[in-house]
C-alpha positions as CSV (number, residue, x, y, z in Angstrom):
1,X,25.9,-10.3,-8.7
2,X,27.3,-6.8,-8.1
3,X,26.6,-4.2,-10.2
4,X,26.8,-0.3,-9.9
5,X,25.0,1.7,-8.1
6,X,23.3,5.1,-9.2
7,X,23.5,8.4,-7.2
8,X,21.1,9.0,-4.3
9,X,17.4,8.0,-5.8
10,X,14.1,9.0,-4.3
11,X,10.6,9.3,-5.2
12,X,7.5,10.7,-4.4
13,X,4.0,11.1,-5.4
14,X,2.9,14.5,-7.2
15,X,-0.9,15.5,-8.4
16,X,-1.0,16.9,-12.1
17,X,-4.1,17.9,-13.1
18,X,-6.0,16.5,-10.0
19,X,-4.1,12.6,-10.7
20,X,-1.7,11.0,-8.6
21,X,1.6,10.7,-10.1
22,X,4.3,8.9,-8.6
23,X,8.3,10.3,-9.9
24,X,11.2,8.3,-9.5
25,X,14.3,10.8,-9.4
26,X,18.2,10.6,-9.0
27,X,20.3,13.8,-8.0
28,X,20.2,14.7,-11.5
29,X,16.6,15.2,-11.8
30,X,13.6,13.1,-12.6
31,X,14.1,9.8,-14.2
32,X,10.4,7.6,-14.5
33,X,7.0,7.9,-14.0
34,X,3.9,6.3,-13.3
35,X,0.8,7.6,-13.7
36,X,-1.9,6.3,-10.5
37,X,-5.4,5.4,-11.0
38,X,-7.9,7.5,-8.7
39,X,-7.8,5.5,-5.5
40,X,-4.7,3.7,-6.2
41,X,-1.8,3.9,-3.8
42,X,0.6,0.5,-4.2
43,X,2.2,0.8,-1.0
44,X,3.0,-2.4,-0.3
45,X,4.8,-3.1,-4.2
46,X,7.0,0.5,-2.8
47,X,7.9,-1.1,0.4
48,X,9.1,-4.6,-0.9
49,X,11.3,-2.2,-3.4
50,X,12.5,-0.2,-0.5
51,X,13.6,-3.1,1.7
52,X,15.4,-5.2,-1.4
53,X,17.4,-2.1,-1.6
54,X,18.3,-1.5,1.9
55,X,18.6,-5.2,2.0
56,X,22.7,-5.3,0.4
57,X,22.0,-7.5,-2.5
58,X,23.0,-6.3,-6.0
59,X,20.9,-8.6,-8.7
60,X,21.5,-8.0,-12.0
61,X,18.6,-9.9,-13.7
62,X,15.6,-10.1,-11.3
63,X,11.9,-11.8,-12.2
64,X,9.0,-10.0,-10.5
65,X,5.4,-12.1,-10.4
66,X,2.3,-10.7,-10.4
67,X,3.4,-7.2,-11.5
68,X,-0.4,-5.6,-11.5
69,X,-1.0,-2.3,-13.1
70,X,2.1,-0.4,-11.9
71,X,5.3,-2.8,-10.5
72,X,6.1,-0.5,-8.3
73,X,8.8,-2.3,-6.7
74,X,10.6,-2.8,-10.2
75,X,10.8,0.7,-10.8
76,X,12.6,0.8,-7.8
77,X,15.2,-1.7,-8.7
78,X,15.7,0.2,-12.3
79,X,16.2,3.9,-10.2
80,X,18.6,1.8,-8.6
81,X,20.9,-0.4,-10.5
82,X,22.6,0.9,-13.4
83,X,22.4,-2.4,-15.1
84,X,19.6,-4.5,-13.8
85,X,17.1,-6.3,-16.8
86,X,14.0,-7.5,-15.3
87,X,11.3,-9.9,-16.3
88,X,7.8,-9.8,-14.9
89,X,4.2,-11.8,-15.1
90,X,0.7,-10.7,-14.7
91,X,-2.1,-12.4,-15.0
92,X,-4.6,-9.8,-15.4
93,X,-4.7,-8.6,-19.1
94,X,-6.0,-5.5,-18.4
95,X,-3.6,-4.7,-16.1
96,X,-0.4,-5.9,-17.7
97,X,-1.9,-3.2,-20.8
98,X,-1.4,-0.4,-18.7
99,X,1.7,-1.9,-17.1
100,X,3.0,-1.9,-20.8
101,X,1.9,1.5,-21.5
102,X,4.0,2.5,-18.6
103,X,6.9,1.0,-19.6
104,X,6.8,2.1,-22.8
105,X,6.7,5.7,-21.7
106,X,9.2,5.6,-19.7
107,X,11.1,4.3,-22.6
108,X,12.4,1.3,-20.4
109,X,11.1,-1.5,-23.2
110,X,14.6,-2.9,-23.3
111,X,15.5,-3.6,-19.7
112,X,11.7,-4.7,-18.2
113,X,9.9,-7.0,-20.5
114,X,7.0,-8.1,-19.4
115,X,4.7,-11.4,-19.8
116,X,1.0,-12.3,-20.4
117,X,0.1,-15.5,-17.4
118,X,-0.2,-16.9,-14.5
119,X,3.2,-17.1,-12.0
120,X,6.1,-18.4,-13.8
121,X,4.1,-20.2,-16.5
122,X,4.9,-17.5,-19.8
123,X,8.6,-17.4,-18.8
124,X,11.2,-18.3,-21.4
125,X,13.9,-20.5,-19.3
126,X,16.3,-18.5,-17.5
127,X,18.0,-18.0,-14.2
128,X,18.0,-15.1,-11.9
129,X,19.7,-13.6,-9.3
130,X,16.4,-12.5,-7.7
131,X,12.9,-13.3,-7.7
132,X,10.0,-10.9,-5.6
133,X,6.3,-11.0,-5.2
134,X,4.0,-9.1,-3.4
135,X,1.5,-11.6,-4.5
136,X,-2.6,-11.8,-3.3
137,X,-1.7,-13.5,0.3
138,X,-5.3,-12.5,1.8
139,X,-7.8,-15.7,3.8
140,X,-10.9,-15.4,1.9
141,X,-14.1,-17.3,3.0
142,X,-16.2,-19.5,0.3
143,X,-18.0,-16.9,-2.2
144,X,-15.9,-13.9,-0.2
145,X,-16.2,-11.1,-3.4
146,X,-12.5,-10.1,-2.9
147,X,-10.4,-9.0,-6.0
148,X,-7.8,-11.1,-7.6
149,X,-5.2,-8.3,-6.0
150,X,-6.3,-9.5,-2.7
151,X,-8.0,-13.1,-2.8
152,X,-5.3,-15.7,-1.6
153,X,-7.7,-18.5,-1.2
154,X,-9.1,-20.2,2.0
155,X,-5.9,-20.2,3.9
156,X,-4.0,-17.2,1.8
157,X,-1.4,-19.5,0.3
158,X,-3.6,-20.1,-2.7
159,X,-0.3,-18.3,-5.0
160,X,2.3,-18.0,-2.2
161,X,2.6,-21.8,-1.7
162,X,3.2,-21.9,-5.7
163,X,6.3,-19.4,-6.0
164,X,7.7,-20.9,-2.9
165,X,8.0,-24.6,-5.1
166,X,9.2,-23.2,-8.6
167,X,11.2,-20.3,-7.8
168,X,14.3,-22.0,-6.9
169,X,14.1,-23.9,-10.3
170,X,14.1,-20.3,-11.9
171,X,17.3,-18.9,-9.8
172,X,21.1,-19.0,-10.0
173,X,22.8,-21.0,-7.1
174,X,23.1,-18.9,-3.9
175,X,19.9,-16.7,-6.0
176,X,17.3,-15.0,-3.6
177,X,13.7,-14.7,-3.3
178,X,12.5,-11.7,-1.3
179,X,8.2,-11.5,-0.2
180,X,6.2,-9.6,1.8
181,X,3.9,-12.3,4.3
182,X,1.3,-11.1,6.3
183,X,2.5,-12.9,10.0
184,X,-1.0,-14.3,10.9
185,X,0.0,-16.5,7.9
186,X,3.1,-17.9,10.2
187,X,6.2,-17.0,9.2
188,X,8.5,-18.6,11.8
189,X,5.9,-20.6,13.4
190,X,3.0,-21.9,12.9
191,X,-0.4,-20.2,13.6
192,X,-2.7,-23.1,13.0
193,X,-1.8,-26.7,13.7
194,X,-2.4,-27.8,10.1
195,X,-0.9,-25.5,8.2
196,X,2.8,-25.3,7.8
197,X,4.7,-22.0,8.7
198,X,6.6,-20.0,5.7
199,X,9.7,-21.0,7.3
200,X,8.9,-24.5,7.1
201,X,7.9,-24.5,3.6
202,X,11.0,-22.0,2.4
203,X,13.2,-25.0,3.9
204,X,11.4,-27.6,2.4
205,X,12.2,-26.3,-1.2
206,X,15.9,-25.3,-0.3
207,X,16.0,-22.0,1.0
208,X,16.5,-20.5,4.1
209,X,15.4,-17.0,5.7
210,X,18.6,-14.5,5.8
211,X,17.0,-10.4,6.6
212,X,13.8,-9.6,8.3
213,X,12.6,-6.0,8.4
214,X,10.0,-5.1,9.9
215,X,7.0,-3.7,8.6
216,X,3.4,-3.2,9.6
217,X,-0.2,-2.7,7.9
218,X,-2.7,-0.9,9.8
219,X,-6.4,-2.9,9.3
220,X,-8.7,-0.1,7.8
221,X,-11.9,-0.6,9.2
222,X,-14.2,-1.7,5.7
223,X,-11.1,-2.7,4.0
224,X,-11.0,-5.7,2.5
225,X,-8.5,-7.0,5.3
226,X,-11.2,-6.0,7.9
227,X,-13.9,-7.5,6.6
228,X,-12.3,-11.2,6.3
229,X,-10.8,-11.0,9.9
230,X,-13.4,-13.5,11.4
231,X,-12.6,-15.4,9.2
232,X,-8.3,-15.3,9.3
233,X,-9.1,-15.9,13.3
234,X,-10.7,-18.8,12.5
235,X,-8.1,-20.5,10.3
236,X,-5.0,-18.9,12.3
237,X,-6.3,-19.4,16.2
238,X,-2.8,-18.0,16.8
239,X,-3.0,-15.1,14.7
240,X,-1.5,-11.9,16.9
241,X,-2.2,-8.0,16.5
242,X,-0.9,-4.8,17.3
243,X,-1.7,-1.5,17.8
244,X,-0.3,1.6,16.5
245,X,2.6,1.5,19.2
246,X,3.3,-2.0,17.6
247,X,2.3,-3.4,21.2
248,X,0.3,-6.8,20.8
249,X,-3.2,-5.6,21.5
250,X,-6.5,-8.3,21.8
251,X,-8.7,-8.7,18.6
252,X,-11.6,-6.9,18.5
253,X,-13.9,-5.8,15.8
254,X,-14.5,-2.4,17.0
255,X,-11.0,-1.0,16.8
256,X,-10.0,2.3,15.5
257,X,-6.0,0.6,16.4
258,X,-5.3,-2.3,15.2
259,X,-2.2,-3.8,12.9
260,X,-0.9,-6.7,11.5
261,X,2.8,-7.5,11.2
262,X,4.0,-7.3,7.5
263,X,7.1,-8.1,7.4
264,X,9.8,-7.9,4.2
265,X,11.3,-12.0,4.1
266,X,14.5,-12.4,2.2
267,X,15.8,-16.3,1.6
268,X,18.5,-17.6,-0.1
269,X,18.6,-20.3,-2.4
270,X,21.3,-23.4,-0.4
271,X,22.5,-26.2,-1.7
């Protein structure tokens, strides 16, 4: 699965004419660009493309589900690898139309294609060397109004559990599948009694965890994430939290300093 790697890549986020614009460059110059909705700021799709890189792996032809409106982390797999062709799904019409639009301006129709559906379901067969997914992983309560970026049913694994069970079918052997978990979900151990740990279920469909980095969300007070937290406490007695420090800190409601642990999993396909 090696392939070459481009010069030194970066990006950042400009404003041109009052709209955020994030720009993907090389040592050369700039190279792509995506054009942010007011308000939007896909940190989390940036930081599971940031941590596949630093992460040693060199895929060649990677599948991302639930691209949204932007597939941030894809973008930074093509700044990356010279030859990488990558497949993605989306759900959401509306937002695989603007995804489209993006690729198409960035001229990169050839090497990211992607599909119209839920998870792996519009996928022609093939195998790949990596599959990612920043997927909706967030508890919602019964008639919680959250949006379909965040709502991971009841428990959070409402999508999660899913790509866990058929990516391995859609892999090569030794193929990887990299994810970003909240912890309070239980990652190496389980945070509710009746609800089986990440790790547990990874193993159960033939994979097993290989890098951890570490990465943490801060819980903005009103943010969706803040507003279910009764709720995650409930399922997930054993749920922990931090503070800015990334000290465990006790739950509370009222503060200005409070984090979850959000950490980038990478498993390997075995057997």
């Amino acid at each position: 699965m090696k392939t070459d790697l481009k010069p030194k890549t970066y990006l950042k986020k400009n404003i041109v004419n009052d709209h955020s614009i994030l720009e993907f460059y090389q040592d050369d110059g700039l190279n792509y660009q995506i054009p942010l909705a007011d308000g939007d700021d896909p940190k989390t799709g940036l930081t599971l493309g940031e941590k596949i890189i630093e992460s040693d792996i060199f895929p060649e032809k990677v599948l991302e589900i639930g691209t949204g409106k932007y597939a941030p982390a894809s973008f930074i797999l093509l700044n990356n690898f010279e030859n990488i062709s990558i497949d993605g799904t989306e759900i959401d019409e509306y937002d695989y139309g603007v995804l489209n639009s993006i690729i198409q301006q960035n001229g990169l129709e050839d090497r990211f294609k992607n599909h119209l559906g839920n998870l792996f379901d519009p996928l022609v067969p093939g195998k790949y060397d990596l599959v990612y997914s920043n997927i909706a992983l967030l508890p919602v309560p019964p008639k919680f109004n959250a949006t379909h970026h965040d709502h991971g049913g009841y428990d959070g694994w409402l999508y999660l559990n899913e790509i866990i069970e058929k990516a391995s079918t859609h892999l090569t052997k030794d193929g990887y599948l990299a994810l970003v978990v909240f912890d309070f979900l239980g990652i190496h151990k389980r945070n509710s009694t009746s609800i089986p740990s990440l790790k547990e279920r990874l193993h159960e469909n033939g994979f097993i965890i290989v890098n951890e980095k570490p990465h943490y969300k801060y819980i903005r007070k009103n943010g969706a994430t803040y507003q279910v937290l009764p709720h995650i406490k409930n399922v997930y007695p054993e749920a922990l939290f931090y503070n800015a420090k990334k000290q465990l800190t006790p739950f509370s409601l009222t503060s200005d300093d409070l984090y979850v642990y959000y950490p980038f999993i990478l498993a390997q396909k075995i057997g």
